[in-house]
TORZA-448013 format. One record per residue (C-alpha): x, y, z; residue number from 1; residue in one letter. Coordinates in Angstrom, 2 decimals, decimal comma, always signed. Example, Ala and Ser with C-alpha at 12.3 -4.5 7.8 and 13.67 -1.06 7.14 Angstrom:
<nodes>
     east    north       up  pos  code
   +12,30    -4,50    +7,80    1     A
   +13,67    -1,06    +7,14    2     S
</nodes>
This chain:
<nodes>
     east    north       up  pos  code
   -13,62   +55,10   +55,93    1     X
   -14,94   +52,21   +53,19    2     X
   -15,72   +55,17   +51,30    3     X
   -12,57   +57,47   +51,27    4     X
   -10,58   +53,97   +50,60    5     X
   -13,18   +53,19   +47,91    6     X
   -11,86   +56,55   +46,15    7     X
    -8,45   +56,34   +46,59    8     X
    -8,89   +52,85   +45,00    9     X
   -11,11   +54,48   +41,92   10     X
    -7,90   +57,53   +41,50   11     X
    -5,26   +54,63   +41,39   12     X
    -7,36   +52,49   +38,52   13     X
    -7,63   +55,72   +36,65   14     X
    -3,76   +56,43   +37,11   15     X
    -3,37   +52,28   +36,30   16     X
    -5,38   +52,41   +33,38   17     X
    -3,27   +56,02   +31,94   18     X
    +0,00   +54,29   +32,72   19     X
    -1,46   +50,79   +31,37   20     X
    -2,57   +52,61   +28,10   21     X
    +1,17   +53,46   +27,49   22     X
    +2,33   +50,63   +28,62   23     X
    +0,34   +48,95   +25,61   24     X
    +1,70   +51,91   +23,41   25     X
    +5,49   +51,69   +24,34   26     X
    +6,35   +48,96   +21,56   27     X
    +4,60   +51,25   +18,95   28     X
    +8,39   +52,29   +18,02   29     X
    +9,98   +48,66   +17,99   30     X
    +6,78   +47,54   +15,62   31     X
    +7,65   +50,49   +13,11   32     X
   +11,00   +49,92   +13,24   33     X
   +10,01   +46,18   +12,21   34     X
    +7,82   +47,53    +9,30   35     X
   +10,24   +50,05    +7,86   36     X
   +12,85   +47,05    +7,78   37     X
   +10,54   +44,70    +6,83   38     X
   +12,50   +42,13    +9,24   39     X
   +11,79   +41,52   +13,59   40     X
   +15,71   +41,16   +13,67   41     X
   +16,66   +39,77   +17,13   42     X
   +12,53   +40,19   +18,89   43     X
   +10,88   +38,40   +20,28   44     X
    +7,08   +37,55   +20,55   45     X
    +7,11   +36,04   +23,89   46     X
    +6,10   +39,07   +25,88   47     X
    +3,48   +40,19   +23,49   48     X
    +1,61   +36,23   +23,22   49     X
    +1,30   +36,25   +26,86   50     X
    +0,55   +39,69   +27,66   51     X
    -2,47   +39,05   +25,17   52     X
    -3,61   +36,02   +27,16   53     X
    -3,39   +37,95   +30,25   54     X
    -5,64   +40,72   +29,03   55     X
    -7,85   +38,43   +28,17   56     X
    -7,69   +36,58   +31,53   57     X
    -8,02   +39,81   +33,48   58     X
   -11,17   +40,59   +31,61   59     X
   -12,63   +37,32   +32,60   60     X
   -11,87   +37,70   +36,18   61     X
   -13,73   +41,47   +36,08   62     X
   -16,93   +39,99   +34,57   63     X
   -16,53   +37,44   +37,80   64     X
   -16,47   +40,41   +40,08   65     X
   -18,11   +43,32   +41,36   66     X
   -16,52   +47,52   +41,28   67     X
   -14,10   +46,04   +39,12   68     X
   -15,01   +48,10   +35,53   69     X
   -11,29   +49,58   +35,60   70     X
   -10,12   +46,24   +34,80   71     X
   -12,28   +45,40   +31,45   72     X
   -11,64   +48,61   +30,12   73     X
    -7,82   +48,85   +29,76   74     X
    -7,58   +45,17   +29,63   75     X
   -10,32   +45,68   +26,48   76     X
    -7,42   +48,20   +24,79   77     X
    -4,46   +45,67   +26,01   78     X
    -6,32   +43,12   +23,75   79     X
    -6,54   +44,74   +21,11   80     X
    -3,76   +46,66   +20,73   81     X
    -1,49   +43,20   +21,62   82     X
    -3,80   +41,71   +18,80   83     X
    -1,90   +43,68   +16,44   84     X
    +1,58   +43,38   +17,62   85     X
    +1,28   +39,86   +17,74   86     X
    -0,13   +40,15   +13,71   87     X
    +2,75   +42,33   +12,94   88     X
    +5,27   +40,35   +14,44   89     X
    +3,80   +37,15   +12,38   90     X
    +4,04   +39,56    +8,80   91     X
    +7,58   +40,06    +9,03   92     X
    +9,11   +37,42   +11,35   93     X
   +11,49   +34,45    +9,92   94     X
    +9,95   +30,97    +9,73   95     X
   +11,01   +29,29   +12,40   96     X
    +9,65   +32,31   +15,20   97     X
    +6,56   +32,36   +13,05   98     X
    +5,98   +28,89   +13,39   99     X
    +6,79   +28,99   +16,88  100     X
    +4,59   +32,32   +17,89  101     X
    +1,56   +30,10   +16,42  102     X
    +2,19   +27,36   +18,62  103     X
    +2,32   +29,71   +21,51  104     X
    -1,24   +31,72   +20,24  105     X
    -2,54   +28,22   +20,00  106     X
    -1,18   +26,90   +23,58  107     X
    -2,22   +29,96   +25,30  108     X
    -4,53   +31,76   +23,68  109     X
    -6,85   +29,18   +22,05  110     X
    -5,94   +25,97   +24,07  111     X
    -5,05   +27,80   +27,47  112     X
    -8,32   +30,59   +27,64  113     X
   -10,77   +27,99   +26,33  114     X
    -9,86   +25,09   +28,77  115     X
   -10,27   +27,75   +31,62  116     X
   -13,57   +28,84   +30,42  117     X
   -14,69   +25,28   +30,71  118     X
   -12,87   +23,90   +33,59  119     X
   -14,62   +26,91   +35,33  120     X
   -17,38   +27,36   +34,64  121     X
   -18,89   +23,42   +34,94  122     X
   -16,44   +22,67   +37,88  123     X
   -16,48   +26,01   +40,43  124     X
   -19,49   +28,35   +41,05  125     X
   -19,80   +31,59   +42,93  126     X
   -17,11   +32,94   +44,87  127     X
   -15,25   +30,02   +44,53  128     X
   -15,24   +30,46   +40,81  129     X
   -14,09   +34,21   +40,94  130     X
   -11,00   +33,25   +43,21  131     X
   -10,02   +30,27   +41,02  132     X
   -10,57   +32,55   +38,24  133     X
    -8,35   +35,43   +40,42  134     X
    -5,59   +32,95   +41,08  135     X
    -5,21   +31,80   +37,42  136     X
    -5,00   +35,74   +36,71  137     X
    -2,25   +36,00   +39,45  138     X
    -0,27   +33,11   +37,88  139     X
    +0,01   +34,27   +34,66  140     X
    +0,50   +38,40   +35,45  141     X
    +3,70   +37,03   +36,86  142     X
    +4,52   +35,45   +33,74  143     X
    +3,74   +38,79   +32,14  144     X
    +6,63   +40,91   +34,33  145     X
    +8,87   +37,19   +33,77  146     X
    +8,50   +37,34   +29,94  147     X
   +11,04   +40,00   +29,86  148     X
   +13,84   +37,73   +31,77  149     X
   +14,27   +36,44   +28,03  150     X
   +15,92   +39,93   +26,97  151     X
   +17,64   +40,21   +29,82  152     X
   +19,28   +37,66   +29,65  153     X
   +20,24   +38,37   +25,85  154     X
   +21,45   +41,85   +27,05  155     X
   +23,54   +40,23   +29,79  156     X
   +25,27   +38,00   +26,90  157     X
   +25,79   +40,40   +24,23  158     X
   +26,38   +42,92   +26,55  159     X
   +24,01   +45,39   +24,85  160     X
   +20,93   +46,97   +25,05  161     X
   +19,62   +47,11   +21,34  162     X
   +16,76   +45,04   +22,16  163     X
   +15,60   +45,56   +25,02  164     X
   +12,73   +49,07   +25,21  165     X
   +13,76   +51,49   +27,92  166     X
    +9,90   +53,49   +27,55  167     X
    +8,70   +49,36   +28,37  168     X
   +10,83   +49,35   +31,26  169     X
    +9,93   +52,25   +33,08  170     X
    +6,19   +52,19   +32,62  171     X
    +5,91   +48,74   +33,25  172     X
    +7,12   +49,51   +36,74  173     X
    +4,60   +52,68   +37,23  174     X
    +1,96   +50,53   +35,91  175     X
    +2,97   +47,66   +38,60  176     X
    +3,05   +50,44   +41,72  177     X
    -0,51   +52,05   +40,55  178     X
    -2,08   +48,78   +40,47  179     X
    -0,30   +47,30   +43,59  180     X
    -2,19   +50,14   +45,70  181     X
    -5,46   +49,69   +43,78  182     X
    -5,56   +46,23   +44,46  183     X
    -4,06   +46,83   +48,30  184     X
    -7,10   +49,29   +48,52  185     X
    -9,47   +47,18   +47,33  186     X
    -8,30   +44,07   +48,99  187     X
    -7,53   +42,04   +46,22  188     X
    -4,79   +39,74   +46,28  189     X
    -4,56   +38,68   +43,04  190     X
    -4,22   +41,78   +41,90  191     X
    -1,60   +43,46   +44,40  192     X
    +0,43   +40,08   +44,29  193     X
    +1,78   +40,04   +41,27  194     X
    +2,66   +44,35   +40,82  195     X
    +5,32   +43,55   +43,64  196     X
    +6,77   +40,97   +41,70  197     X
    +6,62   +43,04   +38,51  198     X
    +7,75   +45,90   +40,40  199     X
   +10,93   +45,13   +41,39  200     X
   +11,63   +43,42   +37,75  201     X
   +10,41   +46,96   +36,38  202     X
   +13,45   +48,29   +38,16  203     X
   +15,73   +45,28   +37,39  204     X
   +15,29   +46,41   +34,01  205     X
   +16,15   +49,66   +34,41  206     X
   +19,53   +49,34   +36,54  207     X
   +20,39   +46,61   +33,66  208     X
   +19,77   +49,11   +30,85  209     X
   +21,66   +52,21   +32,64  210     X
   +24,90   +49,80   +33,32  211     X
   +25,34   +48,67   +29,70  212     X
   +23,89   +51,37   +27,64  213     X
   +26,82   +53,36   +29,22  214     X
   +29,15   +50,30   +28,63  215     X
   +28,15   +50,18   +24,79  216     X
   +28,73   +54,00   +24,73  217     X
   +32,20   +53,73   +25,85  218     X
   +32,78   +50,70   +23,39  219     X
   +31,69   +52,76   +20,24  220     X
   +33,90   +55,23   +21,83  221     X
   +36,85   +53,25   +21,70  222     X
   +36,15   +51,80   +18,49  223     X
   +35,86   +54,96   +16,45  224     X
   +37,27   +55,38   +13,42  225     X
   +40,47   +57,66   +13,25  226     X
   +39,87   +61,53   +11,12  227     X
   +41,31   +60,76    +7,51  228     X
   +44,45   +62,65    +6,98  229     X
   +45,70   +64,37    +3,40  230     X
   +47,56   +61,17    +1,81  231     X
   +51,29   +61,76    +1,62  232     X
   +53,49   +59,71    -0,81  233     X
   +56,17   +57,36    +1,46  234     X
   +59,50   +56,54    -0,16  235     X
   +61,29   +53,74    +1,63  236     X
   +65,06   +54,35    +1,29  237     X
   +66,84   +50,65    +1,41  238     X
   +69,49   +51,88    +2,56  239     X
   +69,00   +53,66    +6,08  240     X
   +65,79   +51,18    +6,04  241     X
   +63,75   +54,20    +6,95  242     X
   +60,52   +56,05    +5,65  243     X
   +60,64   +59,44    +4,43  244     X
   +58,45   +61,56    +2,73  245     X
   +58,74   +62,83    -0,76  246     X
   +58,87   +66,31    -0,98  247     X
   +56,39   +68,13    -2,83  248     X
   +56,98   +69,64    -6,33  249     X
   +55,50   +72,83    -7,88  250     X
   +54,28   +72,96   -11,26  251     X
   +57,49   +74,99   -12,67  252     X
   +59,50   +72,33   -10,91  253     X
   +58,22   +69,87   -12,82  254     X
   +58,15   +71,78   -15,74  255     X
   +61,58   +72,34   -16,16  256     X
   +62,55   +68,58   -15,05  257     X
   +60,32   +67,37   -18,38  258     X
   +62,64   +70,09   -20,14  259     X
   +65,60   +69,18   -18,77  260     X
   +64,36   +65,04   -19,73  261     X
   +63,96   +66,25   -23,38  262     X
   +67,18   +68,37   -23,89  263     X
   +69,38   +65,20   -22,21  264     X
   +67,17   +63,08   -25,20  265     X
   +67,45   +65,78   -27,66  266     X
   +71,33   +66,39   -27,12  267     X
   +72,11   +62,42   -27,05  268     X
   +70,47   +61,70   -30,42  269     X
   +72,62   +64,73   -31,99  270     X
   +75,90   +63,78   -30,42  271     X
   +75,82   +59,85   -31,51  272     X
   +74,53   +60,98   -35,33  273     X
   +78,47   +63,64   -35,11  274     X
   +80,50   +61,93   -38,29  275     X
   +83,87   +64,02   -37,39  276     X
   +84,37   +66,26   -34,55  277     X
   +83,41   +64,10   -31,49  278     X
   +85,03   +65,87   -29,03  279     X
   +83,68   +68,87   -30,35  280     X
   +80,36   +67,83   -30,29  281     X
   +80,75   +66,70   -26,44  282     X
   +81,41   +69,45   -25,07  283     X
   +78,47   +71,22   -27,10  284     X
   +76,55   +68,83   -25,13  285     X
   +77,96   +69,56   -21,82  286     X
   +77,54   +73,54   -22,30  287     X
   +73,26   +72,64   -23,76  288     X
   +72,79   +71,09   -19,97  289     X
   +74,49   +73,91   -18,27  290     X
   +71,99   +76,52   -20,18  291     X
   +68,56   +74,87   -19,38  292     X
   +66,33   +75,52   -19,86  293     X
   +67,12   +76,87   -23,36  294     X
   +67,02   +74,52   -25,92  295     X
   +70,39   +74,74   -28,25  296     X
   +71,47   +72,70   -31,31  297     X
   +74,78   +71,07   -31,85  298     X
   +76,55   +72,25   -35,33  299     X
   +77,80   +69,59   -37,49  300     X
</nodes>
């Protein structure tokens, strides 16, 4: 029976440490989107500085056990790979989160790890030190699956979802059910502990993203831009105090209008230059507008 449960336990680390791996992949997108605009935006490094301690804590606690070689290995990769985030993040980030992800790599990471080391290894031996070790780990995998609560709260505020990784989400919960049973299989506490925690965070997460994803949709919706329409000129007449539209001319319309304007100019010139006949050369006038568009000249 030790040894079918033994198994099961081995098939749930290797499912743990697939799901782990992209876990530890998932922000791969957010970091390039980071590096193509050269800016982290509204990120944060929170999640990343203490899922780098935990790797490293996890680790640790393996070298403290026995059967436990599923552990160092994807913990090894979570390292690493959380190495580089947290690099990236310090390239591009503003100032002040620069300045304050160092203080958190130095709390944690430098201060934190090495005053564990030290407390432990002089203070506890054996089993003792293992479980001290195992509780530590148990502590701070629940501020891994915490972390998050940042962004969610952000996405409660702003009522949007821009910053907050759906791929995270989901496999963060997958990861927290595989390792719940490998730990419940093996009989580990501190390692089934803290999945149920992260677990039901996992799907926290998810319910969050679903509600106001579809929220933000139906905002953009709303907010859309009307189609542009073909201009149309607008003449307001003063004295019905109404809008109407100007009807559209063709170009022999407004050909013979400039005709008409140059015969009116043409004819006026002629009639005011008349030294006798002015009654003559009025009704001359009269009969050029009746004729347009021909052009006629008044005799004098």
């Amino acid at each position: 029976m030790a040894g079918i449960s033994g198994h099961w336990a081995f098939a749930f680390g290797v499912l743990g440490n697939i799901v782990s791996f992209i876990v530890f992949l998932s922000p791969i997108p957010t970091f390039y989107k980071i590096y193509k605009k050269k800016s982290t935006e509204g990120y944060q490094s929170i999640p990343y500085v203490i899922a780098l301690f935990s790797s490293m804590l996890w680790i640790y606690y393996a070298i403290l056990k026995t059967n436990t070689t599923l552990l160092i290995t994807i913990n090894s990769f979570g390292m690493f790979i959380e190495t580089i985030y947290v690099g990236v993040y310090l390239i591009y980030a503003p100032k002040k989160a620069r300045v304050h992800t160092v203080k958190m790599l130095l709390l944690t990471v430098v201060g934190g790890f090495g005053a564990i080391i030290l407390v432990t290894q002089f203070l506890f031996k054996g089993v003792v030190r293992g479980q001290i070790v195992g509780w530590i780990c148990l502590v701070f995998s629940l501020c891994v699956f915490v972390a998050p609560l940042g962004i969610l709260r952000k996405v409660i505020k702003t009522k949007s979802v821009e910053y907050m990784p759906l791929l995270l989400s989901v496999f963060l919960t997958l990861s927290a059910v595989m390792w719940f049973f490998y730990g419940l299989l093996l009989k580990d506490i501190n390692i089934a502990a803290p999945n149920v925690l992260g677990f039901i965070f996992g799907i926290l997460q998810i319910v969050l993203y679903a509600i106001y994803s579809k929220k933000e949709k139906v905002i953009l919706k709303e907010q859309k831009l009307p189609e542009i329409q073909n201009p149309t000129v607008i003449v307001k007449d003063e004295n019905t105090n109404t809008n109407k539209k100007l009807p559209e001319l063709t170009q022999e319309q407004i050909i013979d209008i400039v005709k008409l304007g140059l015969l009116v100019c043409s004819d006026k010139v002629q009639v005011a230059t008349c030294p006798h006949d002015t009654t003559n050369c009025g009704v001359k006038a009269a009969n050029n507008v009746e004729n347009v568009p021909k052009l006629q000249t008044v005799d004098v």
